[in-house]
N, C-alpha and C positions, 0 to 999 in steps of 0.2 A: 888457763885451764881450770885455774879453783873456782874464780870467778863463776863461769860458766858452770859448773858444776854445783855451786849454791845455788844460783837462779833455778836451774834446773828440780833441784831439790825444794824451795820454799815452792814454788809454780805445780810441783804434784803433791795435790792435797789427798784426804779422804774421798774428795766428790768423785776425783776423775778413778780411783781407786775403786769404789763403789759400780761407777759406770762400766768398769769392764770385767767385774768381778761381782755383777750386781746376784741377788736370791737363788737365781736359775742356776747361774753358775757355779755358785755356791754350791749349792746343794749336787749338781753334777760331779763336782770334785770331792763333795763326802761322798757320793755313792761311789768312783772310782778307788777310794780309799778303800772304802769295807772291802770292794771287789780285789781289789790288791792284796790285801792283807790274807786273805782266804784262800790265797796259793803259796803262803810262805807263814816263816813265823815272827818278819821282822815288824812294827810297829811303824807305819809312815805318819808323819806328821805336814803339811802343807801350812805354809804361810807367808802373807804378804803383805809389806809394809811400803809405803806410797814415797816415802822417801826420809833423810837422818834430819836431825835438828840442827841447825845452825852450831851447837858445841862441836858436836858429830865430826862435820863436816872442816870446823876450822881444826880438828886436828887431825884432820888427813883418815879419818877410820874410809877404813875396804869394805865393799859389799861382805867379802869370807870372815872379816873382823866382825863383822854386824852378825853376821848370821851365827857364828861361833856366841853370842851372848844370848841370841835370841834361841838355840838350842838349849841354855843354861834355864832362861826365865820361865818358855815354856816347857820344863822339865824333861823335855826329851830323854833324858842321858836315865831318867829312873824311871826306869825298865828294870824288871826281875833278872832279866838274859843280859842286860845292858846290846839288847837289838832294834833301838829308835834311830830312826833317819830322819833329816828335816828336809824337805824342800823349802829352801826360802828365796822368794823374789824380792827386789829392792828395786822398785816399780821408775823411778826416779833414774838408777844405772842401767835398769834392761839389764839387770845380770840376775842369774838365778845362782845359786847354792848348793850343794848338798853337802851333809855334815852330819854322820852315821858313828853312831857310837861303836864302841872297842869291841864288842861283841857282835859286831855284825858281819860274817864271814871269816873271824878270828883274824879282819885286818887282812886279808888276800883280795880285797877287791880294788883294783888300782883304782888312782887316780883318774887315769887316761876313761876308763871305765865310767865313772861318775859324770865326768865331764861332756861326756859324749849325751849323758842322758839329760844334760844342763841343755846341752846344743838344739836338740830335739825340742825344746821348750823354750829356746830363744828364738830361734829360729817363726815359730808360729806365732808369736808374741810379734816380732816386728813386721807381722803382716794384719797383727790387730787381732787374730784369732786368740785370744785367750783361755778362753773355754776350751777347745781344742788343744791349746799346747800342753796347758795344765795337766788335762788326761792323759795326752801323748806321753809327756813328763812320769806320771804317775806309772802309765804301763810299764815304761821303760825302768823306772829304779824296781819296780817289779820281777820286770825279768831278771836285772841281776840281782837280789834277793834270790829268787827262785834256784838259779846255776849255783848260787855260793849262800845255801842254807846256814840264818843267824839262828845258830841255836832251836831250842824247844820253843813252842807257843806258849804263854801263861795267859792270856783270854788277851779282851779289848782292853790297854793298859794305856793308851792317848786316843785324845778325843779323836774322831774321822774328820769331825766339820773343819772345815780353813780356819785358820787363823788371821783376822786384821787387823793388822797391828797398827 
């Protein structure tokens, strides 16, 4: 299973990352972003990395362990309200992420919650729609933002555009 899992990981590079996340897409996912952001006051962050590096991977790190670093690097977590959420894909596991700082619903927005908005976005992903899940994705951490208001607005505090990591 490790085996198969580095293959996996050194075989998704940037290109195929590119190819399904090419300009168009890109940019569909900042305008879902601004549009998100503008019914709530938390801060979405989107990003996606093609897969971990051989270190990574020989020591067993989880897509949640990645993405918990990758909230760190791309500063998510500073936010004025501490209300940034990351959606992060790990293009390589077909697993998506989410990882929502302390101040986003003061901590009442379950797991089960989250995860469902991950599903929504795997889901479309394993039929290749990318572009699509992403938004779908994005609506969805939207709505719950929306029911379970993080705090005040302080302006645009993370970029909109995706991050590729």
């Amino acid at each position: 299973m490790r085996l198969l899992r580095a293959i996996r990981h050194l075989c998704t590079g940037s290109l195929m990352a590119r190819r399904r996340f090419d300009r168009q897409t890109l940019a569909a996912i900042e305008e879902a972003v601004r549009r998100a952001e503008s019914l709530h006051a938390g801060q979405i962050r989107f990003a996606v990395e093609p897969g971990l590096p051989l270190s990574a991977l020989w020591r067993g790190q989880t897509p949640r362990e990645r993405a918990i670093e990758v909230f760190s690097e791309l500063r998510v977590w500073d936010t004025e309200h501490n209300n940034g959420v990351l959606i992060y894909l790990l293009l390589a596991d077909r697993d998506v992420e989410i990882v929502a700082d302390r101040g986003v619903a003061g901590g009442v927005v379950s797991a089960a919650q989250w995860e469902a908005c991950c599903q929504v976005m795997e889901s479309r992903f394993r039929t290749g729609a990318f572009r699509e899940g992403a938004i779908a994705g994005i609506e969805a951490v939207a709505a719950v933002l929306a029911r379970h208001p993080p705090g005040r607005a302080a302006g645009n505090e993370l970029p909109d555009a995706p991050a590729l990591l």
